[in-house]
C-alpha atoms as a printed R data frame, in Angstrom:
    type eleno elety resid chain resno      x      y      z
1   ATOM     1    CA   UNK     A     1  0.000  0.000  0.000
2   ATOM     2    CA   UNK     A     2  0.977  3.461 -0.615
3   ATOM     3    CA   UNK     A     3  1.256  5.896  2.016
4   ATOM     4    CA   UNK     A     4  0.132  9.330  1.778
5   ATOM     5    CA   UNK     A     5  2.954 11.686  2.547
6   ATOM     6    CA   UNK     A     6  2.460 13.866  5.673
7   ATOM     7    CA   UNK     A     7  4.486 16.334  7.308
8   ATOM     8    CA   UNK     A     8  4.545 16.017 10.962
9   ATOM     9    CA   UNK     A     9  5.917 18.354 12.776
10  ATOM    10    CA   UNK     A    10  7.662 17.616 16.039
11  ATOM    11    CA   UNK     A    11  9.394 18.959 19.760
12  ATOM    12    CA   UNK     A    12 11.469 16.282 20.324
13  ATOM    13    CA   UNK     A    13 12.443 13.131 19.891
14  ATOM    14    CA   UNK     A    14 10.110 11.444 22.524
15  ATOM    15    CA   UNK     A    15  6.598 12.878 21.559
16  ATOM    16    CA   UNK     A    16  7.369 11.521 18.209
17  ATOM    17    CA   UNK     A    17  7.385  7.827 18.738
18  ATOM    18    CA   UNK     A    18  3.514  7.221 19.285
19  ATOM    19    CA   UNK     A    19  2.625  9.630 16.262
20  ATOM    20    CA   UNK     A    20  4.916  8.558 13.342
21  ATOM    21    CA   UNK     A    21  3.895  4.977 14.266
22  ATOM    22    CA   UNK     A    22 -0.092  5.399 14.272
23  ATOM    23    CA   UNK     A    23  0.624  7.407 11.291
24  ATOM    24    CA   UNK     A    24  1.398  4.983  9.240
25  ATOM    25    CA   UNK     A    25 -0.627  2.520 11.059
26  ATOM    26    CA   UNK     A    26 -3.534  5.207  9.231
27  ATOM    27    CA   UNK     A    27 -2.034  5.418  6.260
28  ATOM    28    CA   UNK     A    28 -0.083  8.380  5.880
29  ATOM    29    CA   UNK     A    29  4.197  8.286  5.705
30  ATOM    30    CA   UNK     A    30  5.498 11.255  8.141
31  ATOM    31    CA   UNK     A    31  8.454 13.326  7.228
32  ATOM    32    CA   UNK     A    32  9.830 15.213 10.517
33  ATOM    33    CA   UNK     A    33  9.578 18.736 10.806
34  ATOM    34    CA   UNK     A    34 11.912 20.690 13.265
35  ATOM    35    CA   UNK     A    35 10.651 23.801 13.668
36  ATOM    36    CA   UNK     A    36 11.012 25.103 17.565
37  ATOM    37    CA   UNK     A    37 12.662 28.322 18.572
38  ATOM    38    CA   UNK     A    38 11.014 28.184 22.251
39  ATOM    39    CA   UNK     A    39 13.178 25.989 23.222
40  ATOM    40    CA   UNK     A    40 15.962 27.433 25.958
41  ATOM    41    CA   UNK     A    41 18.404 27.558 26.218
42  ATOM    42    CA   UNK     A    42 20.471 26.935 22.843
43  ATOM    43    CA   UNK     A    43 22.849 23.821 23.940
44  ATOM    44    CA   UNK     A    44 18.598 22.214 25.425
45  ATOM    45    CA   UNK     A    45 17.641 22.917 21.751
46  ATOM    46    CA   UNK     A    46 20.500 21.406 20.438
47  ATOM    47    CA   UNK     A    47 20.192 18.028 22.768
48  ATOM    48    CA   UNK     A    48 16.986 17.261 21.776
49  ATOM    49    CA   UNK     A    49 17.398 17.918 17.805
50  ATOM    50    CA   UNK     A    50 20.442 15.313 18.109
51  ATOM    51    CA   UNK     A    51 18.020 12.963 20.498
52  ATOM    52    CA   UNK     A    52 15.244 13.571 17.453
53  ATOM    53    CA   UNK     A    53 17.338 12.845 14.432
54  ATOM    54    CA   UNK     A    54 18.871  9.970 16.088
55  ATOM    55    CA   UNK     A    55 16.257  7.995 16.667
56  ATOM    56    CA   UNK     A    56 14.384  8.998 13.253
57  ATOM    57    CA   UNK     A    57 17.889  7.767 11.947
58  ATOM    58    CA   UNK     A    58 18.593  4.647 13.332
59  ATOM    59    CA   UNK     A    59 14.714  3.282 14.802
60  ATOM    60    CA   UNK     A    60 11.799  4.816 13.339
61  ATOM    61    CA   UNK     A    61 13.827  4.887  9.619
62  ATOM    62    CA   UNK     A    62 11.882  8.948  9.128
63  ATOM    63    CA   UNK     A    63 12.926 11.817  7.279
64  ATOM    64    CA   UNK     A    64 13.773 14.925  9.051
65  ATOM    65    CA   UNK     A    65 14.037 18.366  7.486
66  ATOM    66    CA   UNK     A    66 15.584 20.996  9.753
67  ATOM    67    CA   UNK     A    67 13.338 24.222  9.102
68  ATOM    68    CA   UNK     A    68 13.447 27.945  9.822
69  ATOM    69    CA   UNK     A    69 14.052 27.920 14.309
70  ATOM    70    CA   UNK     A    70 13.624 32.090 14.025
71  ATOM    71    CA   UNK     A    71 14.591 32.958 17.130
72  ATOM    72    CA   UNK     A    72 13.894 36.833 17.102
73  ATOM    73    CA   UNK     A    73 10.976 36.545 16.027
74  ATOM    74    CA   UNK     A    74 10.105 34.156 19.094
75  ATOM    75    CA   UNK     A    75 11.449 37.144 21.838
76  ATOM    76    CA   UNK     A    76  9.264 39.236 19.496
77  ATOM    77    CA   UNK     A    77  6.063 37.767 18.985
78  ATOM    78    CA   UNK     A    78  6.277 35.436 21.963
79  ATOM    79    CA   UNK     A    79  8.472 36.203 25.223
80  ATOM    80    CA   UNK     A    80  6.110 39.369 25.847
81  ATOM    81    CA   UNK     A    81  3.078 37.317 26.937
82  ATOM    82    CA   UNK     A    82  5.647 35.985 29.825
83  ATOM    83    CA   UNK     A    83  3.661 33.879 32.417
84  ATOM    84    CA   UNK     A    84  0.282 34.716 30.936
85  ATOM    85    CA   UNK     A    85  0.464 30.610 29.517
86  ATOM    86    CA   UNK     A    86 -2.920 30.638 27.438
87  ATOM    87    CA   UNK     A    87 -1.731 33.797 24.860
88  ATOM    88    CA   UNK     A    88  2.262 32.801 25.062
89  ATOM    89    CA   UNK     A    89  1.653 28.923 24.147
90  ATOM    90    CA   UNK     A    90 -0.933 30.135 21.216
91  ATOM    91    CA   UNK     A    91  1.277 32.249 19.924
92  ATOM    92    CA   UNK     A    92  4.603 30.418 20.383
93  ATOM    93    CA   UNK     A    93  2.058 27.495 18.467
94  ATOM    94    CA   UNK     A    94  1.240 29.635 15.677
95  ATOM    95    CA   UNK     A    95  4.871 31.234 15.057
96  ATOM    96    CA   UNK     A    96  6.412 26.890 14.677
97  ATOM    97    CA   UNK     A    97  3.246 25.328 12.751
98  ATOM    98    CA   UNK     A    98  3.473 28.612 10.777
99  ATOM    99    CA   UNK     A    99  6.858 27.919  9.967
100 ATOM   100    CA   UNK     A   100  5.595 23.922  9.395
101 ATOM   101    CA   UNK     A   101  3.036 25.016  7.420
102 ATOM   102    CA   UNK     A   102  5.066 26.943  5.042
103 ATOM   103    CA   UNK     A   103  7.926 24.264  4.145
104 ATOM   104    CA   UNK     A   104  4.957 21.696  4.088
105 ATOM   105    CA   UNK     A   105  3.558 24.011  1.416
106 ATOM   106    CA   UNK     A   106  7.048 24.582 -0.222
107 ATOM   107    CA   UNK     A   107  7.807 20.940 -0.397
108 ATOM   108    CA   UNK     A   108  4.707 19.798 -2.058
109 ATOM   109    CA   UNK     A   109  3.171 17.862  0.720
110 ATOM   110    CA   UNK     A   110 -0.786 17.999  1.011
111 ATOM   111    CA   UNK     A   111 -1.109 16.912  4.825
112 ATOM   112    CA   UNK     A   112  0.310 17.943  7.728
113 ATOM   113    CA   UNK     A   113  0.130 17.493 11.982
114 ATOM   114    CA   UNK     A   114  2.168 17.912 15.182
115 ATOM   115    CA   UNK     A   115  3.266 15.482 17.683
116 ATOM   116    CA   UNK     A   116  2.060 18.464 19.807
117 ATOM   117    CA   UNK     A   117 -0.866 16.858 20.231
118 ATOM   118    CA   UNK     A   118  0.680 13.579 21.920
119 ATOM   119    CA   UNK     A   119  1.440 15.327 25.235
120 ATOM   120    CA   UNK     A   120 -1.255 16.144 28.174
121 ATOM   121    CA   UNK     A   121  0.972 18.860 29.035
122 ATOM   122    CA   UNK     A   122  0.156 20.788 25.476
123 ATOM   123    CA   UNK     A   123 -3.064 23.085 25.002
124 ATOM   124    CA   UNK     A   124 -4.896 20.641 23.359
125 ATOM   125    CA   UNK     A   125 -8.168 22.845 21.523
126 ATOM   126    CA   UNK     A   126 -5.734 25.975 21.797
127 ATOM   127    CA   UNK     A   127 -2.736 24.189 19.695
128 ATOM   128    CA   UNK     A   128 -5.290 22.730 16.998
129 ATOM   129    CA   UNK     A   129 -7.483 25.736 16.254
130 ATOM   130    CA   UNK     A   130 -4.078 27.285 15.511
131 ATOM   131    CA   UNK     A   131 -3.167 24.360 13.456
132 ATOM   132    CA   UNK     A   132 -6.270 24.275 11.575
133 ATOM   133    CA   UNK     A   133 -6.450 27.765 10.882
134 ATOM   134    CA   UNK     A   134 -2.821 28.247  9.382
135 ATOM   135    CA   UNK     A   135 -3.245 24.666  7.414
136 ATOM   136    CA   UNK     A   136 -6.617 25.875  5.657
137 ATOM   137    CA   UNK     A   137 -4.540 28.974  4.661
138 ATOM   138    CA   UNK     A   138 -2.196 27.267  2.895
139 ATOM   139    CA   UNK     A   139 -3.920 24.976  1.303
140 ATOM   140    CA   UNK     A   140 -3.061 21.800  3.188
141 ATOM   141    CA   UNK     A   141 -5.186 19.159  5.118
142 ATOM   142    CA   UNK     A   142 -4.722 19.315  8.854
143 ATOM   143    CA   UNK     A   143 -4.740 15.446 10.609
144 ATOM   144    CA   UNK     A   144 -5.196 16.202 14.213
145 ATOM   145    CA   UNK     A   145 -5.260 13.413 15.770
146 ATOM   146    CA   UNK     A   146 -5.906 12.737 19.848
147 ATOM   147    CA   UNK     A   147 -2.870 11.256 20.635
148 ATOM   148    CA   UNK     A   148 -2.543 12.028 24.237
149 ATOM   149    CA   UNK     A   149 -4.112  8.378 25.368
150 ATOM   150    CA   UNK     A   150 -0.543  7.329 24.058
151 ATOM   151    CA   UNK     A   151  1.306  9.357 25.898
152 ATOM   152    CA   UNK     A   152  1.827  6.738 28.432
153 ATOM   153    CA   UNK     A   153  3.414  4.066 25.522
154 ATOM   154    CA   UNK     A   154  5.608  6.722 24.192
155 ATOM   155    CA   UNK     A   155  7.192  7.426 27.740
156 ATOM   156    CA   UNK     A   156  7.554  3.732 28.531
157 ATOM   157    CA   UNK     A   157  9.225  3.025 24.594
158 ATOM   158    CA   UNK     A   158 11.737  6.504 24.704
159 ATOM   159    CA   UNK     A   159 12.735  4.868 28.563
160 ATOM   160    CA   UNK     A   160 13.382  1.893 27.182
161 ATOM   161    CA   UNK     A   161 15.463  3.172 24.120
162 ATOM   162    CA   UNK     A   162 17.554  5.493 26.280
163 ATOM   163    CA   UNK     A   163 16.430  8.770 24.576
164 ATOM   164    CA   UNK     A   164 17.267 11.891 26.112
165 ATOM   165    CA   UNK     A   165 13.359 13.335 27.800
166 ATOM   166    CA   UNK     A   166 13.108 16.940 28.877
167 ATOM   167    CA   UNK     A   167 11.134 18.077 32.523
168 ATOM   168    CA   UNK     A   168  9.646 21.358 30.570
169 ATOM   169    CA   UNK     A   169  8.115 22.679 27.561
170 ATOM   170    CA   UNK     A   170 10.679 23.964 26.134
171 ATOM   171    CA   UNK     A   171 10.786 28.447 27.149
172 ATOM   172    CA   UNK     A   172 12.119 29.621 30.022
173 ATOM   173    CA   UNK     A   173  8.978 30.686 31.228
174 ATOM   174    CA   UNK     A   174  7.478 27.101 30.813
175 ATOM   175    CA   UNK     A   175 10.957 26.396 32.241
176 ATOM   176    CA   UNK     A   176 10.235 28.119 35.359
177 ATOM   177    CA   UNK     A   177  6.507 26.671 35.766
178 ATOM   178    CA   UNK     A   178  7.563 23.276 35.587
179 ATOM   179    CA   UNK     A   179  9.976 23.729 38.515
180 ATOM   180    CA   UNK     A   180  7.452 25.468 40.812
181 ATOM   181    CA   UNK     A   181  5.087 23.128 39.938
182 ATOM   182    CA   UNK     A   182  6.920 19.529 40.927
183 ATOM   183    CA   UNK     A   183  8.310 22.144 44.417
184 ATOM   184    CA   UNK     A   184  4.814 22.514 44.817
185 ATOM   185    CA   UNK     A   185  3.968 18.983 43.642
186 ATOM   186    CA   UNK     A   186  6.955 17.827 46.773
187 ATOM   187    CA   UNK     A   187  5.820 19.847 49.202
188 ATOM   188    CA   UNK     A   188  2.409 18.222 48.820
189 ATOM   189    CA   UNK     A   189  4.085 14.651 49.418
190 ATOM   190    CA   UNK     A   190  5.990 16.022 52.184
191 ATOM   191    CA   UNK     A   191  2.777 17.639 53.663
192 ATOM   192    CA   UNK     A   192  0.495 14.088 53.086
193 ATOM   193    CA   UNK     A   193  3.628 12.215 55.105
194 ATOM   194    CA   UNK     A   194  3.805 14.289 58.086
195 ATOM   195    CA   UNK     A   195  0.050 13.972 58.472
196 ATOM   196    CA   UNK     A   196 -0.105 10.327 58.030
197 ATOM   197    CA   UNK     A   197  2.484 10.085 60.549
198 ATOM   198    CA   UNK     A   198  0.486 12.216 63.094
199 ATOM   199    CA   UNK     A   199 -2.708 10.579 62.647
């Protein structure tokens, strides 16, 4: 059977496992995208290309095309929302799958979707309406897909084949939320113990 070419675009290595394989499972061959100027800082970004294009070298056997990471236009168009996380994550969304969008259009390919939309962490609606919006625009066929019920499988598999997994988003300000949120997410455990021992 022939496969329908897809561009998928991807932020990292990890989230890309469960995708690319129920991809094809649906009929559809991914190419990688790497489009993702959030991430922070440079040598992080770096990391998880390598982690990425490893594993879509020697496992999964998939493409990747290294596209436009415009930094600038991220501390531009992103970095002033800061810590309000509903208008920085739709915009940092729409700046990458723009930049998807575009070489997807360039390169002749008719579909394309995110592993975005594997992770439970991600703005699920928020990330594709964005995605929907800037495929119809240029002329391609979104496939968002619910993948988050396989986010469990694709932690398990990237475990078990070693690959590098980030604790954050990717921005500093994501960066910085993750880490108050497992202090926060300690203190609780800390706070359950002591009471358990009291009682």
């Amino acid at each position: 059977m022939d496969r329908v070419p897809l561009l998928l675009h991807a932020c990292c290595g990890p989230c890309s496992l469960e995708p690319v394989r129920l991809l094809r499972e649906e009929g559809f061959e991914p190419t990688i995208c790497w489009s993702n100027p959030n991430i922070q800082p440079v040598a992080e970004h770096d990391l998880r290309l390598r982690t990425l294009q490893a594993w879509a070298d020697d496992v999964a056997h998939v493409k990747v095309i290294v596209a436009g990471d415009d930094r600038a236009a991220w501390e531009r168009s992103v970095a002033p929302f800061g810590f309000d996380r509903a208008a920085r994550c739709r915009a940092c969304y729409a700046l990458r799958l723009a930049e998807a969008c575009r070489t997807a259009h360039e390169l002749g390919f008719d579909h394309i979707s995110t592993t975005l939309a594997v992770s439970p962490y991600q703005l699920f609606d928020t990330c594709g309406e964005v995605l929907g919006k800037l495929a119809q625009a240029s002329d391609l066929t979104p496939v968002w897909r619910d993948f988050r019920p396989h986010y469990p499988d694709a932690t398990v598999r990237s475990r078990e084949l070693g690959m590098y997994r980030q604790n954050y988003c990717g921005c500093r300000f994501s960066a910085a939320e993750a880490a108050i949120e497992r202090h926060e997410a300690r203190d609780a455990r800390k706070a359950a113990k002591a009471a358990k021992r009291v009682g």
